[in-house]
Structure formats: C-alpha cells, structure tokens
C-alpha positions in Angstrom: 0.1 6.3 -5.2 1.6 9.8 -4.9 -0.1 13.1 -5.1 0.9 16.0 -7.8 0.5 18.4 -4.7 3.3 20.3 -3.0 3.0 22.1 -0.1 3.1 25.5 -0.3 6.1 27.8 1.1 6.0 29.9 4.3 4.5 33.7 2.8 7.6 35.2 3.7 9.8 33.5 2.3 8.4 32.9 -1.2 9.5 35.8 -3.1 13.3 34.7 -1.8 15.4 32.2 -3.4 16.7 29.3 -1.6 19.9 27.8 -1.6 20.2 24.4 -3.2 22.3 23.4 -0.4 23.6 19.5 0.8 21.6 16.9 -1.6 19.6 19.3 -3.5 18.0 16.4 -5.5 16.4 14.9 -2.3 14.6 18.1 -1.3 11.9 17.5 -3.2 11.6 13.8 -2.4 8.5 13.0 -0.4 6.9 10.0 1.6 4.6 9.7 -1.8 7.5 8.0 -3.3 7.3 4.8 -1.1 4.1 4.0 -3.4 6.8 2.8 -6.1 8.4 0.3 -3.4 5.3 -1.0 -2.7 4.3 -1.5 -6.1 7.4 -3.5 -6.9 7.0 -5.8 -3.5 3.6 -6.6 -4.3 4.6 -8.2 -8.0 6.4 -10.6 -6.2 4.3 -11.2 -3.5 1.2 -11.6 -5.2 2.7 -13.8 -7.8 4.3 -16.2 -5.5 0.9 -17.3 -4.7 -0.7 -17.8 -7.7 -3.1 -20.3 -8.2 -1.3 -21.8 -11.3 2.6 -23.1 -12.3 4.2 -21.1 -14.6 7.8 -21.8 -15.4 10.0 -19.4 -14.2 7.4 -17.6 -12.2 8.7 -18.0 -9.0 12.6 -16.9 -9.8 11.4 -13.6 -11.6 9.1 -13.0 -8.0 12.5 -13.3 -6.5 14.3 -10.9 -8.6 11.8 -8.3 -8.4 11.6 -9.3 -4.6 14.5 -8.1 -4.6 14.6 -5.6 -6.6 12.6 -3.9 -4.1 14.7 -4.4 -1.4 17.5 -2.4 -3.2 14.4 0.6 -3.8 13.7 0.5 -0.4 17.2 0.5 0.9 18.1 3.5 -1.3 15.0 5.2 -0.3 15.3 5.1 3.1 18.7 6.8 2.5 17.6 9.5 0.5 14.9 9.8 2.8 17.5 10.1 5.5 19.1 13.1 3.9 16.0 14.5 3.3 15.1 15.1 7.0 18.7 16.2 7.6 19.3 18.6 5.3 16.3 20.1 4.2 13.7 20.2 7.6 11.8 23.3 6.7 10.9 20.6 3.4 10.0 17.9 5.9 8.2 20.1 8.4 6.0 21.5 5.3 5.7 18.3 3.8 3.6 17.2 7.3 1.8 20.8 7.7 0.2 19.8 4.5 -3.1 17.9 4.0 -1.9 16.9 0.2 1.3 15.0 1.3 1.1 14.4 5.0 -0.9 11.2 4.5 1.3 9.3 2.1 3.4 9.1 5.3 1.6 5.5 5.4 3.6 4.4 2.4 6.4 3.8 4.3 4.9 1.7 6.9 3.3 -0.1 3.8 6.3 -0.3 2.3 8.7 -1.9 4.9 5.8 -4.5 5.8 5.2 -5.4 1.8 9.3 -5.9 1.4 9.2 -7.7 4.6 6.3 -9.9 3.7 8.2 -10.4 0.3 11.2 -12.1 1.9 9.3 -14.8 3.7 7.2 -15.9 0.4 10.1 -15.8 -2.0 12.9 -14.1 -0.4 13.9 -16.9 1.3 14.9 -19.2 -1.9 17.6 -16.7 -2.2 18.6 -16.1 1.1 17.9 -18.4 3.2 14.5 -19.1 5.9 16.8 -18.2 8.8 17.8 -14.8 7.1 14.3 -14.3 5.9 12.8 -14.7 9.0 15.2 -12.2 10.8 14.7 -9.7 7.7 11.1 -10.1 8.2 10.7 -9.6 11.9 12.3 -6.5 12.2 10.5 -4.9 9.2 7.3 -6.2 10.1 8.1 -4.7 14.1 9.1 -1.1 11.9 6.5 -1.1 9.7 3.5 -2.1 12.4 5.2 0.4 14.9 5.1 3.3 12.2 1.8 2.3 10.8 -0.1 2.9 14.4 1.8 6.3 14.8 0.8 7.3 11.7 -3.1 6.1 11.7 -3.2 8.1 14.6 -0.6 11.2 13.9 -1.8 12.1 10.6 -5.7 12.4 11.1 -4.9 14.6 14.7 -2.8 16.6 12.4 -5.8 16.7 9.6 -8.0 17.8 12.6 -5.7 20.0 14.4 -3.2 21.9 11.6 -4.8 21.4 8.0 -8.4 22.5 8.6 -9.5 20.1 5.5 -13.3 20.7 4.3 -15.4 17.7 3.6 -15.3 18.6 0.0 -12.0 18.2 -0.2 -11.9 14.1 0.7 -9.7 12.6 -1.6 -8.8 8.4 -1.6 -5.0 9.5 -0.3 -6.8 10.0 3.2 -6.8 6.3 3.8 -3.4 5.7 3.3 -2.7 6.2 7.2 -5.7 4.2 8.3 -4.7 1.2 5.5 -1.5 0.8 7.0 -2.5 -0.9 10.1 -4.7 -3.5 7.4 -1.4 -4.2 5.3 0.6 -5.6 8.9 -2.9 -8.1 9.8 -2.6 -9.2 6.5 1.2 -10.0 6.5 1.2 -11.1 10.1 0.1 -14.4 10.1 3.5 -15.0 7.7 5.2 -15.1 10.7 3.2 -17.0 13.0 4.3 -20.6 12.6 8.0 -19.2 13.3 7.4 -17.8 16.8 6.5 -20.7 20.0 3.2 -22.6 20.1 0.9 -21.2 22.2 0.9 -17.8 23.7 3.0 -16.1 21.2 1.6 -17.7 18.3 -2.0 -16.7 19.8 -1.1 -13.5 20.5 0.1 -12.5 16.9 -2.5 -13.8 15.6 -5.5 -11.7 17.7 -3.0 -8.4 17.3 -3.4 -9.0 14.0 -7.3 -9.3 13.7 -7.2 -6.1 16.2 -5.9 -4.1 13.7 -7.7 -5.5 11.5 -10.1 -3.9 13.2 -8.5 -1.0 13.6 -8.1 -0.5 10.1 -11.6 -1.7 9.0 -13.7 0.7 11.0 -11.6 3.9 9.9 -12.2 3.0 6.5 -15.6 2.7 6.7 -15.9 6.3 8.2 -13.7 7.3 5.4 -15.1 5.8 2.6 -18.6 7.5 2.2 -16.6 10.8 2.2 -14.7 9.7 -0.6 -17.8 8.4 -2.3 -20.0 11.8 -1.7 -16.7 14.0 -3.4 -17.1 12.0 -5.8 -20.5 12.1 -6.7 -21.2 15.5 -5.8 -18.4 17.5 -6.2 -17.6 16.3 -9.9 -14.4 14.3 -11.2 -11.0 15.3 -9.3 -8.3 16.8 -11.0 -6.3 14.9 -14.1 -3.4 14.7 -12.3 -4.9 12.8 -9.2 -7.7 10.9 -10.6 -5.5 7.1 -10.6 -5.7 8.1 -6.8 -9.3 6.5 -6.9 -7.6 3.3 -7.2 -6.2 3.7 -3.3 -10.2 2.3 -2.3 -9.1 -0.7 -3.9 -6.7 -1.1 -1.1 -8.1 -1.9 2.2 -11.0 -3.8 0.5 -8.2 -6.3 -0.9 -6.1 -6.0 2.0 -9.3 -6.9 4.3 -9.7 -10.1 1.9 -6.7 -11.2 2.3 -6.2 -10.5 5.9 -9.0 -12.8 6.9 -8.1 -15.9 4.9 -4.7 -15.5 6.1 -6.3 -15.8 9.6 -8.5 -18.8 8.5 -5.1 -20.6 6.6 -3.2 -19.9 10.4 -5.8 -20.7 12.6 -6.6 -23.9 10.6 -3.0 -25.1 11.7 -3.6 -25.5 15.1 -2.8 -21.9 16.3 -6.2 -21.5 18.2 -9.0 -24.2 19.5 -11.1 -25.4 16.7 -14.3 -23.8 17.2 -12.6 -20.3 16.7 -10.5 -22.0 13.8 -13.8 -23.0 12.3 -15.3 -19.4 12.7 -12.2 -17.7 10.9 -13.0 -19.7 8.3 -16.6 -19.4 7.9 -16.0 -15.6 8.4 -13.4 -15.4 5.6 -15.8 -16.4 2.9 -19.3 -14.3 4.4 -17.2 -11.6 4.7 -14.6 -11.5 1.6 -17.0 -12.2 -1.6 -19.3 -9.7 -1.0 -16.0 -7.1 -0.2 -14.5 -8.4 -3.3 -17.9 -7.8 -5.1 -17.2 -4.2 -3.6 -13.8 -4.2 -5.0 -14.7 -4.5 -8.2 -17.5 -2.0 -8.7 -15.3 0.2 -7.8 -12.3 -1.0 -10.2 -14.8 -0.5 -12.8 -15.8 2.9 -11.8 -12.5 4.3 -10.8 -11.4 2.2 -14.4 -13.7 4.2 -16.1 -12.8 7.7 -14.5 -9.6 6.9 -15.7 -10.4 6.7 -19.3 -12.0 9.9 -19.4 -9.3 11.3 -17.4 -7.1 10.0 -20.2 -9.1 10.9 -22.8 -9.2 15.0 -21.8 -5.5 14.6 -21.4 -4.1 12.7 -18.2 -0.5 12.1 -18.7 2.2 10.4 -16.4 1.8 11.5 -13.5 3.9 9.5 -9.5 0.1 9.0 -9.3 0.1 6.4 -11.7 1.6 4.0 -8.8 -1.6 3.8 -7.5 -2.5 1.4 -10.3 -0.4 -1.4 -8.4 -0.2 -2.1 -4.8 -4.1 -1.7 -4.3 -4.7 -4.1 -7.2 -2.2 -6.4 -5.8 -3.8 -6.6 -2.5 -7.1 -7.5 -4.7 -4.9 -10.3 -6.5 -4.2 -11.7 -2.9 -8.1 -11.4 -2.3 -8.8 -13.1 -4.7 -6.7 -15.9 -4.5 -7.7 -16.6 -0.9 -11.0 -16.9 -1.5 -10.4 -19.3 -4.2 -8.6 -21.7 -1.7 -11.3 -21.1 0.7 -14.5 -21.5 -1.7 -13.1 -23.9 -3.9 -14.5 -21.8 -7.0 -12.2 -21.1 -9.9 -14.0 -18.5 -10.9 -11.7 -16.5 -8.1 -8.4 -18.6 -9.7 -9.5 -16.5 -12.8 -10.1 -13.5 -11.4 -6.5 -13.5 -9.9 -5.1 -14.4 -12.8 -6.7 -11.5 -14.9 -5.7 -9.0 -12.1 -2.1 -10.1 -11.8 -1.9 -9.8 -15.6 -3.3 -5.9 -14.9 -0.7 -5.4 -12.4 2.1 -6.6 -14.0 1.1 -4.2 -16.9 0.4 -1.5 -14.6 4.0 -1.9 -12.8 5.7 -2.2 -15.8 4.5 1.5 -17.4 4.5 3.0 -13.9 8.2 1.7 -13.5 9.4 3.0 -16.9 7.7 6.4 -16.7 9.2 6.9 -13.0 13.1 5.9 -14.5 12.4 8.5 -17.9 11.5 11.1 -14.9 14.3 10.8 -13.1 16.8 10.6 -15.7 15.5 13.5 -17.2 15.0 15.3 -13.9 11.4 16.1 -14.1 10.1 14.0 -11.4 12.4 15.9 -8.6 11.9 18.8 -9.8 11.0 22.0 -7.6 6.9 22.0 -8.1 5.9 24.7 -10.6 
C-alpha cells in the first residue's frame, strides 16, 4: 500500500548534490513502507479465525505473527534514523500530498501487530505478555491514528493545495486508521474490569467507528468520480484501488466484534441485542460493496498488467485491505449462520495468502538488489 511518488526537492537545491551522510539507505525509507507490516500481521490475524481446522494453521499464524513483530521492530528503527539523520527527507516527505497520507500505516501497523499478539501471539508468549504487548500498542497506534486523521487532511487543506482531480484511494489511509483500532478494540475488552472500563472501550471504539465511517464516506465519491471521469490512474499506482477495500472490511469487522463483546455481558441486553441486529443490516450489504469493488479494482488491475504494470511497493495494497474483507467475512458468517460467508472467507484468505506471498518476495529481490531504496529517478 505505498505510493511510487517522491516528493520533490526544494528548487534550490536540486541542481546540488547531496551528501549521503549517517544511514544513507534509510533516507529514502518512507511511512509507505509500514503497508508491508501490515500485510504480514493480517495473515496471521485473519487466519487465526478461520471458519475451518486446518492442521498446522494456527502455528504458521504464529510464526508469521511474529514475523511481523521483528518487521515492525526493525522498521521503527530505521524509521528512527530516518527522522534523525535525514529531516529535510522527513519534512518533504509530510509537505507532499503523494506520501504524507501513508503516515496512517504506522498507526495501522502497531494496532494490526498488536491485535496479532492477542489472537495468536499469546500461544507463544504467554496471555499475560500478550496482553501487556497489546495494550501499549493498541494505546500507540489509537493515539497516532487520531493525530493523523486529523494532521494529514489540515495539511492536504493548508500546504498541498490537492485538486479534486487528483483524489487518489491513498487519501483514506489517515481516516481508516481510526476504523482499524474499533475493530481491534474489543480484543481487549474482557481483560480490563467489568463495568465502566469495559463499557467505556467498548463505546470509544464504536466512536471511532464513527469517526472513521463518516470521513470515508465523504472520501469515497471522490475516489469514485477520478475514477470514472478522469480515466485509469497511472500503472504504477493502480493496486492502490484496492485501499477502498479497507474500511469497508474493517467496518464489517468492527461491528461484529461489537456484537461478539457486547453479547458477553459488557452492556445491558437491549443494546447487546441491537449490536447484533445492526452487525448483520449493516455488514452484508457493505460486504456486497466490497466486492463490486474487488471486482472492478480486480479488473483495473488486469489491464494495468496487461499494458505493462510491474512490481511496484504498491503491490502491498493487495493484502491488508483484503484481510480486513477476510475478517468481514468471517463475522458475518458467525452472525448469519450462512456458509456462504465461511466460503467467501476461505476464497479471500486463499487471495491473500497469494497476494502476501509475491508482494513479500518482490519487496526482499528489491532490497537485495537495492532498487527499492533507491533515490527516486
């Protein structure tokens, strides 16, 4: 879920070369690149629910579990130097409309490995530690997540002058993150004290929600007009149609989360009767939503691939936002009782798994060979 854009350098400084200077391979490195950890979470966390057994299943969620753990620990660090020892990088990196809002992928990304340790994590390391793990990423990863839905689009309005023509899917990564921590919330509910604290997680959680919902929906007939008006986007950045995938599964999965926690005594039972009415009016026809678009954005792909697509850091966005539509899914099959919706998980979990696996081996054959933290050309 990264963008081929780089921001472009001051005009009085281009014409003069710059020194490569303290960790030259991280100057380059942009929020973007939290898309890869939160592809890698989301295998594990999306499998770990699946709606059948399959030996071995659960141990390979695990690993990959945490596997990402390790990506996002390194990432953070190189991240880290980043901001130290290249700022006028970071600064341009924010001042521009192409990169600025991937700055949700690491709100995503802390909340998805978080998330991650409480559904599988834990068989490795323990509930206690899992629970600790989670807390404070979950607390990181909501915190950052509000900053960002709101510090991003000021700077879209204020700094980046952006024309309705150029609406592109990577303007709901801010807005999303707030939908990734309602959706992963409720994970921690039944470890906090009955009552107040368990009640009040839970209605944060629909706020943002919420939150997340309603900016979408402003968003997404943008998104939809580009697309239909102002032809196909560019090779490069056409998997980034599969970002509107995201808060359409995230919302799915976010309100049967609050259905399966409110159904275990965390709230009265009219209200625990009404989260569960509403997750089924309002996730099958979002899930309908989902995929019409998963066969459109599927199909731009194609043709994209067809007139010459090739790897691109964009290709990422092939698996968190199906993920999230593999967690729909499976909530509404527990909810509806259909197994039409067991299927339809299964199906998409096989896509992601697919997805992950060429995304992850195109990413390593970039960075051994350099390409991928490159200077942009």
């Amino acid at each position: 879920m990264v963008t081929v854009a780089h921001p472009q350098a001051p005009s009085n400084t281009a014409a003069l070369p710059r020194p490569a200077g303290i960790a030259p391979a991280t100057r380059h490195l942009g929020p973007n690149w939290y898309a890869a950890v939160m592809g890698t979470a989301i295998i594990a966390g999306a499998g770990a629910t699946l709606p059948v057994h399959i030996p071995g299943l659960r141990t390979a969620c695990t690993a990959v579990w945490a596997l990402s753990l390790l990506m996002l620990a390194a990432l953070l660090t190189a991240r880290t130097l980043h901001w130290v020892h290249h700022r006028d990088q970071a600064r341009a990196h924010l001042l521009d409309p192409a990169v600025a809002p991937f700055y949700g992928c690491l709100s995503m990304a802390l909340l998805a490995v978080g998330g991650g340790a409480l559904l599988v994590g834990e068989d490795w390391i323990g509930t206690s530690a899992a629970v600790a793990l989670d807390a404070v990423l979950f607390t990181a990863g909501t915190v950052i997540g509000l900053a960002v839905a709101v510090a991003i689009p000021y700077l879209m309005a204020v700094e980046h002058r952006t024309e309705p023509g150029q609406a592109s899917p990577v303007w709901l990564l801010p807005v999303v993150a707030p939908m990734v921590s309602a959706a992963l919330g409720p994970l921690l509910v039944p470890h906090l004290p009955a009552g107040q604290a368990q009640q009040t997680l839970l209605y944060a959680c629909l706020a943002m929600f919420g939150l997340s919902l309603l900016a979408t929906l402003v968003m997404l007939p943008m998104i939809f007009t580009r697309l239909l008006t102002g032809g196909s986007y560019p090779l490069a950045l056409t998997p980034a149609l599969f970002l509107v995938l995201g808060p359409l599964g995230q919302s799915t999965t976010a309100v049967n989360k609050f259905a399966d926690t409110a159904a275990a005594g965390v709230v009265p039972a009219p209200y625990a009767q009404g989260f569960a009415v509403f997750a089924v009016l309002y996730g099958v026809p979002v899930m309908g939503f989902a995929l019409l678009w998963l066969a459109l954005a599927g199909a731009m792909v194609v043709r994209a691939r067809r007139r010459g697509m090739g790897f691109a850091m964009t290709w990422w966005a092939f698996t968190f936002p199906v993920g999230t539509c593999v967690t729909g899914a499976e909530g509404l099959g527990r909810h509806t009782g259909l197994a039409v919706y067991d299927w339809l998980a299964l199906a998409l979990y096989a896509l992601l798994v697919t997805a992950w696996t060429v995304a992850l081996t195109q990413t390593l054959r970039g960075l051994l060979n350099g390409k991928l933290l490159a200077a942009p050309r």
